[in-house]
N, C-alpha and C positions, 0 to 999 in steps of 0.2 A: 599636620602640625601635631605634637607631643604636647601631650598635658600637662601642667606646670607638676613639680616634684612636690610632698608635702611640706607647708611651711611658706613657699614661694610662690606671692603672691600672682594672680595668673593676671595683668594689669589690660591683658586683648580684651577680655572677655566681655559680650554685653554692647559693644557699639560695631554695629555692620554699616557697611555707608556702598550700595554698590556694588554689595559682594566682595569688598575691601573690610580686612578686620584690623582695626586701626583705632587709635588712640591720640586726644588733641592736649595741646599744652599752650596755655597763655601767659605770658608773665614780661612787664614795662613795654609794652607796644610791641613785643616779640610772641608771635604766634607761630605753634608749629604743629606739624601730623607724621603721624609715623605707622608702618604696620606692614601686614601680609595681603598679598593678592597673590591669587591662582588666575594661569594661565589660558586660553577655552583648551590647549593644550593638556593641562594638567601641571604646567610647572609652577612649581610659587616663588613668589620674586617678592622683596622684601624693600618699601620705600622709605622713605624720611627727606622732609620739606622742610624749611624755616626760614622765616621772613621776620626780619625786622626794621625795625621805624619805618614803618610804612604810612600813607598820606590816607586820609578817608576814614569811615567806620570798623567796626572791626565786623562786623558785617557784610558789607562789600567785601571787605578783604576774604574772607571765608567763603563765600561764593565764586570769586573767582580761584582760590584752592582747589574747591569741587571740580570746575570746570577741566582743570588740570589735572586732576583727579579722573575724570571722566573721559577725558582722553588718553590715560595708558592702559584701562579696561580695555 
């Protein structure tokens, strides 16, 4: 992955979940993840999830992302 250019902000950096470098967003019972994972191949494949009005905590909710998260590693 390229290193953000100066000025731009680099918004990856800082949260690993996995080996997944990714990024979350909440906003009115809409939660989402977005980022870069590598392949054991070496290839990088780039995700983005979002859910909204969903039933439960937003906690629940977030653990089962992971789970799905932790099945395309």
């Amino acid at each position: 992955m390229q290193k953000p250019s100066p000025g731009i902000p680099n918004f990856m950096m800082g949260y690993l979940f996995n080996d997944m470098k990714m990024k979350s967003g909440t906003i009115n019972r809409v939660k989402g993840f977005t980022g870069y994972q590598k392949s054991k191949t070496g290839k990088e494949y780039i995700f983005s999830m979002i859910i909204n009005n969903y039933n439960g905590s937003q906690l629940s909710l977030i653990r089962k992302m992971y789970q799905v998260l932790d099945q395309l590693k």
